[in-house]
N, CA, C and O atoms as a Tripos MOL2 file, in Angstrom:
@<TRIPOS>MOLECULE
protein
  284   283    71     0     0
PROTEIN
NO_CHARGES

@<TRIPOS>ATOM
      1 N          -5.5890  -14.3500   97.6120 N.3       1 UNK1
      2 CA         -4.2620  -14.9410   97.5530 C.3       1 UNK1
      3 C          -4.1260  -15.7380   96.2540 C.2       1 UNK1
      4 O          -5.0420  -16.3960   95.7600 O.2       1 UNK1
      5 N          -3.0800  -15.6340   95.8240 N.am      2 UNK2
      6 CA         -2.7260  -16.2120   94.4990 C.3       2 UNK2
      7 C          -2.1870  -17.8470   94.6040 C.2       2 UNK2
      8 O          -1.4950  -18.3790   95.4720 O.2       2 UNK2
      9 N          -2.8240  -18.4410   93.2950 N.am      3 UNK3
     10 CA         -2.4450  -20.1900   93.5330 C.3       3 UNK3
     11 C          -1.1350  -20.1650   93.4750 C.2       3 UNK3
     12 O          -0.8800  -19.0520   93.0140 O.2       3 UNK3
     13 N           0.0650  -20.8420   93.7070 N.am      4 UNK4
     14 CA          1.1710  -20.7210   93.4610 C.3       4 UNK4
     15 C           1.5580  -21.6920   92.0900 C.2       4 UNK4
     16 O           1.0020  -22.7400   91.7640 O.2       4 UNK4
     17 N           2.2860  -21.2450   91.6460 N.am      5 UNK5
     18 CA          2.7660  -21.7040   89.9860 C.3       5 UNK5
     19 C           3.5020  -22.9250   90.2300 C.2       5 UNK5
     20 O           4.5920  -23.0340   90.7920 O.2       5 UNK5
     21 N           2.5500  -24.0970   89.5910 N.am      6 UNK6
     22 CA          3.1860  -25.2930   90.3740 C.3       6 UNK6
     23 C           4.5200  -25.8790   89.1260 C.2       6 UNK6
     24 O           4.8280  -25.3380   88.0630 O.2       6 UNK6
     25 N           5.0340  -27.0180   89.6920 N.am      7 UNK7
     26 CA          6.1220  -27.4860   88.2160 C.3       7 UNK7
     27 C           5.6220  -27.4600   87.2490 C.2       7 UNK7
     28 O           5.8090  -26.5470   86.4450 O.2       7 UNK7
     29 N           4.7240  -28.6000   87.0080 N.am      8 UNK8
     30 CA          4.1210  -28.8810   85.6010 C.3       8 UNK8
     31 C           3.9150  -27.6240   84.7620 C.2       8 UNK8
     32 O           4.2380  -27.4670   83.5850 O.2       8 UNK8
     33 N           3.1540  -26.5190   85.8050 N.am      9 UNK9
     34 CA          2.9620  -24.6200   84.9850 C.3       9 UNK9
     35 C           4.2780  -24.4310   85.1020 C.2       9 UNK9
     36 O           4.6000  -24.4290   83.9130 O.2       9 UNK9
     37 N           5.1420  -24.2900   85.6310 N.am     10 UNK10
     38 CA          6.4800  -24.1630   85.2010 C.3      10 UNK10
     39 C           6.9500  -24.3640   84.2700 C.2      10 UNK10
     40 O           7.5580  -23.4710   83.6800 O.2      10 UNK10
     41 N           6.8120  -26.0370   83.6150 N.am     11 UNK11
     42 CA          7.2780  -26.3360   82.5150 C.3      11 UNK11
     43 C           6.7190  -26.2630   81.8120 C.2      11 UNK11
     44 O           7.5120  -26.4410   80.8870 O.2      11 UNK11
     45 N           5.5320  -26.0720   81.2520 N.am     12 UNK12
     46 CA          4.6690  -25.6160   80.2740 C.3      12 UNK12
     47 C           5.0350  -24.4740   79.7760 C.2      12 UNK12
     48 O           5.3540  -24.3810   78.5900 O.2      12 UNK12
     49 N           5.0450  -23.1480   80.8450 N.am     13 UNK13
     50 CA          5.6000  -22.1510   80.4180 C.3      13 UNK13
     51 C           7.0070  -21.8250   80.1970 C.2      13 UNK13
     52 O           7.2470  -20.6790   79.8170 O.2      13 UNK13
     53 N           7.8980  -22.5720   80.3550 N.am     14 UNK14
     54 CA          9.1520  -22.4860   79.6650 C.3      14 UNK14
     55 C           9.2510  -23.0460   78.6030 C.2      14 UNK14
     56 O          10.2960  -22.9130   77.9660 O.2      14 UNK14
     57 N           8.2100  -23.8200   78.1130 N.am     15 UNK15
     58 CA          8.5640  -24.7250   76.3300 C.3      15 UNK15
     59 C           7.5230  -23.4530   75.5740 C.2      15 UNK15
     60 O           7.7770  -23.1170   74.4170 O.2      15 UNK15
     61 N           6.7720  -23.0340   76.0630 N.am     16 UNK16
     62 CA          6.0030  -22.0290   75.5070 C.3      16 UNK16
     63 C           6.7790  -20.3320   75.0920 C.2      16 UNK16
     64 O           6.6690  -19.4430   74.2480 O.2      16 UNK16
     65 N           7.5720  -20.6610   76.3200 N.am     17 UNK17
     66 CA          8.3810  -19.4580   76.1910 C.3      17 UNK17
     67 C           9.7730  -19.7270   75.1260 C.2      17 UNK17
     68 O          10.3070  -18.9140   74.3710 O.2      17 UNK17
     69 N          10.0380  -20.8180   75.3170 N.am     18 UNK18
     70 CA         11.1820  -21.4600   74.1970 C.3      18 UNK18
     71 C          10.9840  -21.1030   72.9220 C.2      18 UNK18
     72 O          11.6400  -20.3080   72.2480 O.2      18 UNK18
     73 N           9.7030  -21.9640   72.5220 N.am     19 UNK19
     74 CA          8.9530  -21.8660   71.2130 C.3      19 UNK19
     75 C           8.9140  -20.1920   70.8140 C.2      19 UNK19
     76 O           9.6800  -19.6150   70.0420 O.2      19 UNK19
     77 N           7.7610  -19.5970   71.6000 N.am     20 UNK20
     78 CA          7.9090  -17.8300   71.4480 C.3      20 UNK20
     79 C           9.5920  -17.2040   70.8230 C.2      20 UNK20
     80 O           9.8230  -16.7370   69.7080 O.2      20 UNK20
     81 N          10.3020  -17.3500   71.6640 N.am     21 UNK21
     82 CA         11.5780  -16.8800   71.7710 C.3      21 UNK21
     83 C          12.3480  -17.5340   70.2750 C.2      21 UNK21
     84 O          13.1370  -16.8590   69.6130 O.2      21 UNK21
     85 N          12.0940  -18.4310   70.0490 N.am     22 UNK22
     86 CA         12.7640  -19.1890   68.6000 C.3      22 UNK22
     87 C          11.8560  -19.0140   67.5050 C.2      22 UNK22
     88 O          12.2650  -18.8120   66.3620 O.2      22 UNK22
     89 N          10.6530  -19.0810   67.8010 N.am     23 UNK23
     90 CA          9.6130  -18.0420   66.5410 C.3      23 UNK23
     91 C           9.6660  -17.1280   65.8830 C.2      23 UNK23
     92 O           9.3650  -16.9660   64.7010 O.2      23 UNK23
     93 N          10.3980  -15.9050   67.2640 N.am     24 UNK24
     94 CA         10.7200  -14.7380   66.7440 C.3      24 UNK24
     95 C          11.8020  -14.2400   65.8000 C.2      24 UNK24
     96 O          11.9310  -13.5350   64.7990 O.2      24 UNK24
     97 N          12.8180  -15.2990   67.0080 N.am     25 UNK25
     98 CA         14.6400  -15.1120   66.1200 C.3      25 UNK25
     99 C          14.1060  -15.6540   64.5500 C.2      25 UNK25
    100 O          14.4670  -15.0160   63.5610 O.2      25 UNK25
    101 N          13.4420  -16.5720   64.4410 N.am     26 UNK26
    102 CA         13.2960  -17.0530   62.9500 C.3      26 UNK26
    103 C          12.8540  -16.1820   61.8840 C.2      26 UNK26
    104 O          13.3620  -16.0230   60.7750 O.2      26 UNK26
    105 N          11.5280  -15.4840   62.5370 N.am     27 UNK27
    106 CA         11.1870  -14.3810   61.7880 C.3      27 UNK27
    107 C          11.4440  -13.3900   61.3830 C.2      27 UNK27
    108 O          11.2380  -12.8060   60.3200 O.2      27 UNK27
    109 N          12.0560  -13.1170   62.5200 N.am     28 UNK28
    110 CA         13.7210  -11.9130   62.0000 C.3      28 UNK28
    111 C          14.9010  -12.4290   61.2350 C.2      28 UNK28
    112 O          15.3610  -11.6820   60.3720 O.2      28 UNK28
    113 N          15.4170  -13.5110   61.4110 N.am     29 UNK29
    114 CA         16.0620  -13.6640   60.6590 C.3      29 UNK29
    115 C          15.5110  -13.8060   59.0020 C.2      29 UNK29
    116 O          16.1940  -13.3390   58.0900 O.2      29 UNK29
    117 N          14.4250  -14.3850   58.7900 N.am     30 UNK30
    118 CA         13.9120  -13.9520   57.3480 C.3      30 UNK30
    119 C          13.8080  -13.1530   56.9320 C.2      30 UNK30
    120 O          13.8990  -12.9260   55.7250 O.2      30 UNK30
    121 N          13.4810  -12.1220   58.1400 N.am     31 UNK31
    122 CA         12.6720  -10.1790   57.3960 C.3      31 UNK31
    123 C          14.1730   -9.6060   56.9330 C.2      31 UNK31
    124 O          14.3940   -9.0100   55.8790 O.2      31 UNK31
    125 N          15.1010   -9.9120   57.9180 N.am     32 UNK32
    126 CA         16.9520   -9.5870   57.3240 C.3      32 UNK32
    127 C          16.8000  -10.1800   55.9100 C.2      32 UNK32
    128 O          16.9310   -9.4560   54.9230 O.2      32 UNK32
    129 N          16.5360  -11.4370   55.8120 N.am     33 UNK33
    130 CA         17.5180  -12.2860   54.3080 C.3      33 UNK33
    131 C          16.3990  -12.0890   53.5560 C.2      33 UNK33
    132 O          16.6620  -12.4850   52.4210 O.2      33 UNK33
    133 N          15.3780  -11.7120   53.6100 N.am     34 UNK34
    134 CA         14.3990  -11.4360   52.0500 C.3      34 UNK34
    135 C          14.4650   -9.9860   51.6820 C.2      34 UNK34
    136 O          14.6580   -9.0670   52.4780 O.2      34 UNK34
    137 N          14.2810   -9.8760   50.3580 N.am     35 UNK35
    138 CA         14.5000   -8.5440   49.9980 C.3      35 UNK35
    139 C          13.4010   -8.0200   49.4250 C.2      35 UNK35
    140 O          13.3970   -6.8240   49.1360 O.2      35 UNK35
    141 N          12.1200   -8.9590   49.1270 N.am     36 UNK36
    142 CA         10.6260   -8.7850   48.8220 C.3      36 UNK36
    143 C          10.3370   -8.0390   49.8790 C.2      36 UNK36
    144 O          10.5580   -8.5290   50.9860 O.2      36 UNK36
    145 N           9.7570   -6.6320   49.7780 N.am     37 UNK37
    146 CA          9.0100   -5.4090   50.8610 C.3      37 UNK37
    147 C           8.1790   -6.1410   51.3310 C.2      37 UNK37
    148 O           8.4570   -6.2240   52.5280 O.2      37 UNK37
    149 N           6.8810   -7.0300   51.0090 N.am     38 UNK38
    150 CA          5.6900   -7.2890   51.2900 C.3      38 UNK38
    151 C           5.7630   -8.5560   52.4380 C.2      38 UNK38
    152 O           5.3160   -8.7160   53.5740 O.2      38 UNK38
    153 N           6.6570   -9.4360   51.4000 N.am     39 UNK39
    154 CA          7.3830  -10.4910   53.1400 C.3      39 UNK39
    155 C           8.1330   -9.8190   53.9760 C.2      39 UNK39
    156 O           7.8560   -9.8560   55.1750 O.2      39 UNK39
    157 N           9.1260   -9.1440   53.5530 N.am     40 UNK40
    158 CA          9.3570   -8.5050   54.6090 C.3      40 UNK40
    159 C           8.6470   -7.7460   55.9660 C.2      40 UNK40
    160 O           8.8650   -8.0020   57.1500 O.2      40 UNK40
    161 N           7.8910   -6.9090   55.4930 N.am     41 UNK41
    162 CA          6.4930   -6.5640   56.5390 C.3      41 UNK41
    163 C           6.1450   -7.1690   57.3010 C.2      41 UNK41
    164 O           6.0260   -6.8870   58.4930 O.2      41 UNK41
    165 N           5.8360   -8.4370   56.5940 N.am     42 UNK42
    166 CA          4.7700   -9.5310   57.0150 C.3      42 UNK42
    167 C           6.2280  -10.7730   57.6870 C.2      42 UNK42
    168 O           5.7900  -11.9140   57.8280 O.2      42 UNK42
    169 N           7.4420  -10.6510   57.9850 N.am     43 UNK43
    170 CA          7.7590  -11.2060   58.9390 C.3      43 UNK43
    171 C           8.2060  -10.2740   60.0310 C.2      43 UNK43
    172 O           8.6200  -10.6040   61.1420 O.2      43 UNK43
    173 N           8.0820   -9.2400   59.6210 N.am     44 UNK44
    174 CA          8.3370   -8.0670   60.7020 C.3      44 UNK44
    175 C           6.8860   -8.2140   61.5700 C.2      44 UNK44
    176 O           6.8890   -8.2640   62.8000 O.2      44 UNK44
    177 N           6.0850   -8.2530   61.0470 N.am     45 UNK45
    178 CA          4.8240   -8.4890   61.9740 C.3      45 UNK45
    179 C           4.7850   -9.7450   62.5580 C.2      45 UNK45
    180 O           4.4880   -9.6790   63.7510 O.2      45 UNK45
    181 N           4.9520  -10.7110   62.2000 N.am     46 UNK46
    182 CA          5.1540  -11.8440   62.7990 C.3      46 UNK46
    183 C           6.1980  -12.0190   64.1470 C.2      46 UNK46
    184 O           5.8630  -12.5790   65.1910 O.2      46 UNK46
    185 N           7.1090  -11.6050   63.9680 N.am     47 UNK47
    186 CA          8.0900  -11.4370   64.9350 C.3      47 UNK47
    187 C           8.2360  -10.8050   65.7860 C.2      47 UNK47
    188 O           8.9790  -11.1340   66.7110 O.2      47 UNK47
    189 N           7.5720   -9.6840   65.7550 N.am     48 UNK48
    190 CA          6.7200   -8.8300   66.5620 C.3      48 UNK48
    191 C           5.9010   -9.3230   67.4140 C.2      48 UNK48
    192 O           6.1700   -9.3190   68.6160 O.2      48 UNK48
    193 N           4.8130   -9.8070   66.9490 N.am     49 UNK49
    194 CA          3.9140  -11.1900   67.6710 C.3      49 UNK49
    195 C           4.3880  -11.9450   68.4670 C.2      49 UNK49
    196 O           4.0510  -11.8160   69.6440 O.2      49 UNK49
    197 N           4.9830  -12.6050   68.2260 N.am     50 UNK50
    198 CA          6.1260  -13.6140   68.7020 C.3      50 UNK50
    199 C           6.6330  -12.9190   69.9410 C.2      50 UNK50
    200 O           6.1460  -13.2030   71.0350 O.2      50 UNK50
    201 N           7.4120  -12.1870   69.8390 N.am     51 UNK51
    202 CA          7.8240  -11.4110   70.8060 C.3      51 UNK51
    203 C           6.9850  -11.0880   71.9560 C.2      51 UNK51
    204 O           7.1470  -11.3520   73.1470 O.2      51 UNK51
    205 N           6.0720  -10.4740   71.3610 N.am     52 UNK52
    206 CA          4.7690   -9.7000   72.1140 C.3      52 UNK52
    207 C           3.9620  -11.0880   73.0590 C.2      52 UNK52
    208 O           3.4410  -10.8370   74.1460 O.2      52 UNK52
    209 N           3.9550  -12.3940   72.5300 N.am     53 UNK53
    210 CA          3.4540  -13.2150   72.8090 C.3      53 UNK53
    211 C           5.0510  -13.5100   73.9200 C.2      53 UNK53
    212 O           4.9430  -12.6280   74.7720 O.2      53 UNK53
    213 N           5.9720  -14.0740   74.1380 N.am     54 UNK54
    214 CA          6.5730  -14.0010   75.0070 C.3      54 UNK54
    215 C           7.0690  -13.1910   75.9320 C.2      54 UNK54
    216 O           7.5690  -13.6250   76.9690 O.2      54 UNK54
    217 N           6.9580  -11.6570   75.5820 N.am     55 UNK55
    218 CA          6.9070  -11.0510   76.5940 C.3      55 UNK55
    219 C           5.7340  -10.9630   77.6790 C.2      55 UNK55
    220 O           5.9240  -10.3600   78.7350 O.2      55 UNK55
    221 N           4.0000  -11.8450   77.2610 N.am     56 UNK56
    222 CA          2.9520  -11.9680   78.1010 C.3      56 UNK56
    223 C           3.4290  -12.8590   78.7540 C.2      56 UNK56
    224 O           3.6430  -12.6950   79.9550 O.2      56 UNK56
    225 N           3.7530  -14.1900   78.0260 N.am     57 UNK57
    226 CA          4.2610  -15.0870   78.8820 C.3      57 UNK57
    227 C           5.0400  -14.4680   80.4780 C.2      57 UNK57
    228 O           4.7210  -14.4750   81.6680 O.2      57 UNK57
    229 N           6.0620  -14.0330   79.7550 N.am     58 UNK58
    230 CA          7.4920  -13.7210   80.9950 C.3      58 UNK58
    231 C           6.5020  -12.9360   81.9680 C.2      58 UNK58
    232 O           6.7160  -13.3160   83.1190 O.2      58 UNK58
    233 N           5.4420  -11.9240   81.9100 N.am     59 UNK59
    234 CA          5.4630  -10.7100   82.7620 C.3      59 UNK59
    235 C           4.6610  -11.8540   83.8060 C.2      59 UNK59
    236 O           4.9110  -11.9590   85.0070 O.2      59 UNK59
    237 N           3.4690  -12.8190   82.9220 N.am     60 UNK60
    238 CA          2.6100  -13.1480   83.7060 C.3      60 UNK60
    239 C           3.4380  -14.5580   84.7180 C.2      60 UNK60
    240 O           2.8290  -15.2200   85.5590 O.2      60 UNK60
    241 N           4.5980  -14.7090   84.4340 N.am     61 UNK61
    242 CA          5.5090  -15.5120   84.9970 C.3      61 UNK61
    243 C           6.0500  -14.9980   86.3980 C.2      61 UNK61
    244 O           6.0840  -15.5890   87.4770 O.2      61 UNK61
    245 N           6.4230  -13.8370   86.0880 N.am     62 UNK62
    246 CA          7.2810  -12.7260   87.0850 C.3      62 UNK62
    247 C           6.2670  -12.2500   88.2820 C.2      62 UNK62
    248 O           6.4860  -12.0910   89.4830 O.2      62 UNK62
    249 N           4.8860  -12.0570   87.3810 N.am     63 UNK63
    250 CA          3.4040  -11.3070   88.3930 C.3      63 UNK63
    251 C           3.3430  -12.4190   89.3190 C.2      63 UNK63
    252 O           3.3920  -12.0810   90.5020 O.2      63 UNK63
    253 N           3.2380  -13.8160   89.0530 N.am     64 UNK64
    254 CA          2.5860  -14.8530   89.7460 C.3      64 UNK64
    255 C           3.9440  -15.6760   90.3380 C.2      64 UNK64
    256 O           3.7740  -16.6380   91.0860 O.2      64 UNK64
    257 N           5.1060  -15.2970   90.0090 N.am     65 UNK65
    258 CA          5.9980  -16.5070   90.6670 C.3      65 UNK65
    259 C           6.1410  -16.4100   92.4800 C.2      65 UNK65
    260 O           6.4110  -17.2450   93.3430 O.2      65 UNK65
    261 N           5.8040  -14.9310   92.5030 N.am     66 UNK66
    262 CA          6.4610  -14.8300   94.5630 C.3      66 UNK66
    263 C           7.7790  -14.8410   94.0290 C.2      66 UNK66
    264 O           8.4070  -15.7590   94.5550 O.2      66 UNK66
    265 N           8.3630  -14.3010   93.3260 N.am     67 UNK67
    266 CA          9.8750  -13.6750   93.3360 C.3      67 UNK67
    267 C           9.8930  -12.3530   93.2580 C.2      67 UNK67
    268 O          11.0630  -12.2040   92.9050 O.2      67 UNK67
    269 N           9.5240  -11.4550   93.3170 N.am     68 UNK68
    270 CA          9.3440  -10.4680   93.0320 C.3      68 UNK68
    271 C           8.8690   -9.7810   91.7970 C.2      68 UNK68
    272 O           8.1960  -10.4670   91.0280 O.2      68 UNK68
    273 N           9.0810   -8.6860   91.5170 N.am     69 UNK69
    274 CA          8.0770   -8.2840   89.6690 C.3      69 UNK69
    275 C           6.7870   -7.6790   90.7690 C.2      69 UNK69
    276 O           6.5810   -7.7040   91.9830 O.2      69 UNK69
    277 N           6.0450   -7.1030   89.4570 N.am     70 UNK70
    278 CA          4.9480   -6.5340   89.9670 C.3      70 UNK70
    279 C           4.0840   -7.6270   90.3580 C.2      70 UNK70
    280 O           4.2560   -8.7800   89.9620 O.2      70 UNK70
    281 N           2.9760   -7.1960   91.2840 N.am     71 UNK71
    282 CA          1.7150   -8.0820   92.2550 C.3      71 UNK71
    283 C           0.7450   -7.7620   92.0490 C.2      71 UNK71
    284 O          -0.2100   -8.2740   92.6320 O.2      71 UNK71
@<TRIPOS>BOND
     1     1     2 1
     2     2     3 1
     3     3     4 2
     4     3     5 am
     5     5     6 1
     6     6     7 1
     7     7     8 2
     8     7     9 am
     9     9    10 1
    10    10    11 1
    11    11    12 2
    12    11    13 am
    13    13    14 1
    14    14    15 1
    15    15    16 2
    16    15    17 am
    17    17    18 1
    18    18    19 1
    19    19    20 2
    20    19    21 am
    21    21    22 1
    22    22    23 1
    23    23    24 2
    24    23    25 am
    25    25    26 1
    26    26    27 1
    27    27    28 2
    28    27    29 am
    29    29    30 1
    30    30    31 1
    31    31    32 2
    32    31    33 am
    33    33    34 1
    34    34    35 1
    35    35    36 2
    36    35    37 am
    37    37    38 1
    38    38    39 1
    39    39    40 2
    40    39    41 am
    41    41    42 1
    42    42    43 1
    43    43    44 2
    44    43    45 am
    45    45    46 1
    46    46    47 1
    47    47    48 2
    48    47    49 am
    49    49    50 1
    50    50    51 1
    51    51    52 2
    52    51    53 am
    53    53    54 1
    54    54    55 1
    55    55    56 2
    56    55    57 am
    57    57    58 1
    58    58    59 1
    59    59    60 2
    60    59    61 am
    61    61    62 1
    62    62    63 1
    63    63    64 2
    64    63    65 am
    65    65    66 1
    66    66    67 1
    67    67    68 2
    68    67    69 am
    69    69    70 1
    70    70    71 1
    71    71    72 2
    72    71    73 am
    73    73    74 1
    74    74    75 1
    75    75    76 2
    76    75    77 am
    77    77    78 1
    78    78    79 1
    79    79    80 2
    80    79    81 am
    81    81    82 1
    82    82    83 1
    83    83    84 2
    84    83    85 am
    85    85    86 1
    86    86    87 1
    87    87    88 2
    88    87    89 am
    89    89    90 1
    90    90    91 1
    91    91    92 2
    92    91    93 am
    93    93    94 1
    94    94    95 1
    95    95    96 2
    96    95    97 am
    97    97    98 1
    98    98    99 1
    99    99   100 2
   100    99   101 am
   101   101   102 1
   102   102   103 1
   103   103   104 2
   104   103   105 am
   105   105   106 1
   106   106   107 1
   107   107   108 2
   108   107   109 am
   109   109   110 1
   110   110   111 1
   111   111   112 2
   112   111   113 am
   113   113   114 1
   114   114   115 1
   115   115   116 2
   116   115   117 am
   117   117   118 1
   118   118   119 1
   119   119   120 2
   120   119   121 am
   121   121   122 1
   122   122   123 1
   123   123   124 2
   124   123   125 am
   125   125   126 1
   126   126   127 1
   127   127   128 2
   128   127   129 am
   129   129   130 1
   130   130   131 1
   131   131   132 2
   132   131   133 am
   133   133   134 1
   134   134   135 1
   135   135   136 2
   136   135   137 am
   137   137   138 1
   138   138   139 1
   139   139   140 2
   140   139   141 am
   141   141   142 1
   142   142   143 1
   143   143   144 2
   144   143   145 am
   145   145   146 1
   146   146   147 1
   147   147   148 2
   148   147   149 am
   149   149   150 1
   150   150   151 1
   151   151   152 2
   152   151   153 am
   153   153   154 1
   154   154   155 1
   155   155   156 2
   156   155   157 am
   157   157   158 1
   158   158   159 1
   159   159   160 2
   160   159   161 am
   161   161   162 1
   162   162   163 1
   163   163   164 2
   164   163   165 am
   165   165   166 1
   166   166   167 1
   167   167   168 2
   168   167   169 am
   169   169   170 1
   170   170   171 1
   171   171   172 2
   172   171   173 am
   173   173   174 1
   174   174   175 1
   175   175   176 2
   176   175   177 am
   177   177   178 1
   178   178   179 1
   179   179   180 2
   180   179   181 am
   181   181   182 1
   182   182   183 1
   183   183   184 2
   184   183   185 am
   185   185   186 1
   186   186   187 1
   187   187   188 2
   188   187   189 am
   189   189   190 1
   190   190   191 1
   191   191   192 2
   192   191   193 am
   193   193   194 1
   194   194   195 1
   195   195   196 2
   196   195   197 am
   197   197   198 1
   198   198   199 1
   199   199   200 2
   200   199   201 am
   201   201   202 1
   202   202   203 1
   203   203   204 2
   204   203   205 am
   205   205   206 1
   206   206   207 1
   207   207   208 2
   208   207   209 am
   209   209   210 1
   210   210   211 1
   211   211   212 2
   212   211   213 am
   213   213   214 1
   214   214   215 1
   215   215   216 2
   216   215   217 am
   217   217   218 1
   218   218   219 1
   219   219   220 2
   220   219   221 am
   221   221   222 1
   222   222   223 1
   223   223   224 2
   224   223   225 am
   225   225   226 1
   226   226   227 1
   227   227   228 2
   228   227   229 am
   229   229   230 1
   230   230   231 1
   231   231   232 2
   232   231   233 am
   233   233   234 1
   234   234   235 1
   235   235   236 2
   236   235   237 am
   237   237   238 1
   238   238   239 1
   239   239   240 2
   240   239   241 am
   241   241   242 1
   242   242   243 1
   243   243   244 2
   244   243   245 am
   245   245   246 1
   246   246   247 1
   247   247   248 2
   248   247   249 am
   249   249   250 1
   250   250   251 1
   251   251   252 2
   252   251   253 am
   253   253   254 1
   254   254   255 1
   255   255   256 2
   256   255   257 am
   257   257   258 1
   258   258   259 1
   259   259   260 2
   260   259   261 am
   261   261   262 1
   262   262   263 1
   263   263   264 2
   264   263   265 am
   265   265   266 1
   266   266   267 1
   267   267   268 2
   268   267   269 am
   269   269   270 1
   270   270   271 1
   271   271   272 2
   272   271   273 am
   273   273   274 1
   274   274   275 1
   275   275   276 2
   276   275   277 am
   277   277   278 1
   278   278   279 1
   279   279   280 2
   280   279   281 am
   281   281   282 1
   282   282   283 1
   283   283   284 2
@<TRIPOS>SUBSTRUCTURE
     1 UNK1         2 RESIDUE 1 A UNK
     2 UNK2         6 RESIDUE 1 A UNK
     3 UNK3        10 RESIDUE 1 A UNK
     4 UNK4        14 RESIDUE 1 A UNK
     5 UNK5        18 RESIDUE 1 A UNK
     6 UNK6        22 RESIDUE 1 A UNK
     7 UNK7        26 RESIDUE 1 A UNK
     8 UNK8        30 RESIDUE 1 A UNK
     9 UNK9        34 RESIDUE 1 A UNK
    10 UNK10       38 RESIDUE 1 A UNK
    11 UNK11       42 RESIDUE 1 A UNK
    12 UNK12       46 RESIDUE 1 A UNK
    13 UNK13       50 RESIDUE 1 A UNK
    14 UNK14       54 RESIDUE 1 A UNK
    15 UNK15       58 RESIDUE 1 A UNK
    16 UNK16       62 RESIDUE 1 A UNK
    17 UNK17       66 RESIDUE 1 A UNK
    18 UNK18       70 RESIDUE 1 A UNK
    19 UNK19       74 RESIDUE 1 A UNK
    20 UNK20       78 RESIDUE 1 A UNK
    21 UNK21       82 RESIDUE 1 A UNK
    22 UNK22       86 RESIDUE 1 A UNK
    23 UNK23       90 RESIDUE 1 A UNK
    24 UNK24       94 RESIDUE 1 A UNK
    25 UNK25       98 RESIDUE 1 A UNK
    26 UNK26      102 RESIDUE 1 A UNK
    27 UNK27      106 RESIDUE 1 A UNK
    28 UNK28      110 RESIDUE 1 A UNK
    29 UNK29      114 RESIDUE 1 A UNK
    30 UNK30      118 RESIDUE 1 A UNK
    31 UNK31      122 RESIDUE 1 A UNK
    32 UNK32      126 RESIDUE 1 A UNK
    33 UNK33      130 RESIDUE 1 A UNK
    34 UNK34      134 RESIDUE 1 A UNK
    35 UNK35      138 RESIDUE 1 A UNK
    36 UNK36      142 RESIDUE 1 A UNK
    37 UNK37      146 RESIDUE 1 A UNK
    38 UNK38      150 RESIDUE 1 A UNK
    39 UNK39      154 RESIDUE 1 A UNK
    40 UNK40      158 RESIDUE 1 A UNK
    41 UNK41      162 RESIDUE 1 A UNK
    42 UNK42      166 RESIDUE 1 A UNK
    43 UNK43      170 RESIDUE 1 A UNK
    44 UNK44      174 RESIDUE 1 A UNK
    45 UNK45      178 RESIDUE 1 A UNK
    46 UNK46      182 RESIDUE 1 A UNK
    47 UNK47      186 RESIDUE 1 A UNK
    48 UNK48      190 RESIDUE 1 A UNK
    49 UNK49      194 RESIDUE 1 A UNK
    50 UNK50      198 RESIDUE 1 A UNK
    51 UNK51      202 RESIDUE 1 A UNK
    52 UNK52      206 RESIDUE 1 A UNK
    53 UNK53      210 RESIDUE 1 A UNK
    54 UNK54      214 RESIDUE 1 A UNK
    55 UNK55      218 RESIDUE 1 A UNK
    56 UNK56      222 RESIDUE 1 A UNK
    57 UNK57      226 RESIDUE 1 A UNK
    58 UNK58      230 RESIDUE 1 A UNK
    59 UNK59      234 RESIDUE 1 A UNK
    60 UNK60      238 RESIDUE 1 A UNK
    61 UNK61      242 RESIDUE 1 A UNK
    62 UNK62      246 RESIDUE 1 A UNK
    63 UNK63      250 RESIDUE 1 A UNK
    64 UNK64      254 RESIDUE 1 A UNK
    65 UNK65      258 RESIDUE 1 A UNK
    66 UNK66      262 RESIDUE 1 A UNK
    67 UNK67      266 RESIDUE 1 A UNK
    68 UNK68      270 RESIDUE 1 A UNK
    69 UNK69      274 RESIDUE 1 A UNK
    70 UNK70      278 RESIDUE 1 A UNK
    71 UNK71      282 RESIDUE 1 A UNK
C-alpha cells in the first residue's frame, strides 16, 4: 500500500512544478528570440529538460495521489 501524499509533499511539489513549468516557458522563449544556431540548440535542450523534468513531477503526482492516473 502506498504512503499517501501528505500537504507539505503537496506543496513542495507544486513550487517544484511551478519552477519546472517557468524554466521551460523561459527557455523557449530565448530559443524563439536568439538567432545564434548554437544557443539556440542549447536552449532547445534546456527546455526540453525542463519540461521532461515536470512532466516526472506531474505523472509521479497523478501515480501516487488516489485520484486516479495510472497505479
Amino acid at each position: 500500500m502506498k504512503n499517501p501524499i501528505t500537504t507539505k509533499d503537496l506543496s513542495a511539489l507544486h513550487e517544484l512544478m511551478v519552477y519546472e513549468q517557468w524554466a521551460s516557458t523561459k527557455f523557449k522563449m530565448l530559443e524563439e528570440l536568439t538567432e545564434d544556431t548554437a544557443l539556440k540548440t542549447m536552449f532547445k535542450n534546456i527546455c526540453l529538460k525542463h519540461g521532461s523534468h515536470f512532466d516526472s513531477l506531474y505523472n509521479y503526482l497523478t501515480s501516487n495521489s488516489g485520484l486516479g492516473g495510472a497505479k
